[in-house]
N, C-alpha and C positions, 0 to 999 in steps of 0.2 A: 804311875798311871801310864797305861799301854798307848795313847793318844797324847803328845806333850803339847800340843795345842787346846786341849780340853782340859782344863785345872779340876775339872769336880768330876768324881766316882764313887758310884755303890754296885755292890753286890749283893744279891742276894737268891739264896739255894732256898730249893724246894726238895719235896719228895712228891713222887706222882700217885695223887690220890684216884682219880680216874683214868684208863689208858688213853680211853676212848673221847673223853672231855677234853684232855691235853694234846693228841693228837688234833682236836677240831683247833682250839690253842691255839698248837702251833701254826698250823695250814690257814686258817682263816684271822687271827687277827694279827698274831706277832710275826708272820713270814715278811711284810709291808714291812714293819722294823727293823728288822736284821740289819745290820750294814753288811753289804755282801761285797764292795770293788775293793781294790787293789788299794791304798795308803801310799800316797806320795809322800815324801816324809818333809817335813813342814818345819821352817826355825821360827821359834817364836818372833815377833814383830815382822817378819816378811810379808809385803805389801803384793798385792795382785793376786794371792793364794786366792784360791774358792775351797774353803775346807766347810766341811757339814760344823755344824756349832752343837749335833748330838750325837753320838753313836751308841748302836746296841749292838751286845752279841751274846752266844748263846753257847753254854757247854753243857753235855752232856756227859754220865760216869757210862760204863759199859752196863752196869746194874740199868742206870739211868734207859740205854738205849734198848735192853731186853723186856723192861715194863714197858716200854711204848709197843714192842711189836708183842703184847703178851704171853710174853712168858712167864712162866711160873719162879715167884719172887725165891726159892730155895735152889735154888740150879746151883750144882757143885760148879766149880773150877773148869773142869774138864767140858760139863755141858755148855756151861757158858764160851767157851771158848769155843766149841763145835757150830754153836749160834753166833757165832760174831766171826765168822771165818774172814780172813785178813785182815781183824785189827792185829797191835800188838800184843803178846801174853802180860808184858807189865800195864798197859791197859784194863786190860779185860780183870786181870790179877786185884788192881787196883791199889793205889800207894800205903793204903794200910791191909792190903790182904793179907801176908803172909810175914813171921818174923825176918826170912832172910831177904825180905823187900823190907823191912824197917831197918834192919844193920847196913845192908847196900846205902841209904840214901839214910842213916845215920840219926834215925828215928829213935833214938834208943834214950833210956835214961827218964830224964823231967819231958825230955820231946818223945816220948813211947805213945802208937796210937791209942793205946787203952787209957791216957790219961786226956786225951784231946776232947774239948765240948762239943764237935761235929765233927764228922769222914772217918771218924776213927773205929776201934773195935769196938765198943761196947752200943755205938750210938743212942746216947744220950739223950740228944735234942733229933733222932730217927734218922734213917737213911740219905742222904743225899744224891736223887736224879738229876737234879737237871740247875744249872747257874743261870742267871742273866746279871753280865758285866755292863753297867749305865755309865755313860759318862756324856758331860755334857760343858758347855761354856762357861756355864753360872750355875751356882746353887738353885736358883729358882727356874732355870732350864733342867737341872737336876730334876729335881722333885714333882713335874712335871710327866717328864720321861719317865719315871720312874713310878707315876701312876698311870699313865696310858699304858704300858708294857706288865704288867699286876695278873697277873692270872684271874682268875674266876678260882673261888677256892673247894669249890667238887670237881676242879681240874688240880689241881695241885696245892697243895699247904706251906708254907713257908716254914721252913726247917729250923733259922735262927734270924737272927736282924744285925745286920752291920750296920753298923754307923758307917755315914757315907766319908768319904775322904774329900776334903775340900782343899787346894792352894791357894 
């Protein structure tokens, strides 16, 4: 868990079914959510912290970020990179893009993206846009969090369901 003062987390990936729904999404209800400051970093039992008891955050794939500003869902490599000028190419590339990005970071074998249930080559369970990382104090702050932050689903679908990680 990226918060070691927050014992419970879920994820969960979407694919963006409307640009234009998820863009209102993002800007009108989940911007409020985001955890946007800096992480003082926190030992457990330490007295006097004021730490938030929930945090959101939010990732997007480079696929993810060219359906927002609409682009056309088949962009080669090359286009996509042209449209995302200063990300990086293993970004934009994306971790299952290409075989010598699966041998580099060792994807190979029972871990090959073609055998993966999501992010992978064949996608399976559909594309993956866009993450939202929930963590929270308590499982019932979890669950919570986890339904106020929920997309509207002609803004986005939910791609697969994690079970949440609790300590």
């Amino acid at each position: 868990i990226s918060y070691p003062h927050l014992d419970c987390a879920q994820y969960l990936l979407f694919t963006i079914a409307s640009a234009e729904a998820a863009r209102v999404w993002l800007d009108k209800q989940l911007a409020g959510s985001v955890f946007t400051r800096g992480i003082k970093p926190v030992r457990r039992g330490e007295s006097g912290a004021s730490v938030p008891k929930v945090n959101v955050n939010v990732a997007l794939t480079a696929r993810g970020l060219l359906r927002l500003c609409g682009a056309p869902d088949r962009l080669s490599i090359d286009e996509a990179t042209a449209r995302l000028k200063g990300f990086p190419y293993p970004f934009v590339e994306g971790i299952a893009g290409r075989t010598h990005r699966s041998r580099v970071l060792g994807n190979i074998g029972d871990s090959a993206p073609e055998d993966w249930d999501w992010g992978g080559t064949t996608m399976r369970a559909g594309p993956v846009h866009l993450m939202l990382l929930v963590y929270a104090d308590t499982s019932a702050l979890l669950q919570d969090a986890v339904t106020a932050v929920t997309p509207p689903t002609d803004a986005l679908v939910k791609v697969v369901d994690l079970p949440p990680t609790l300590r």
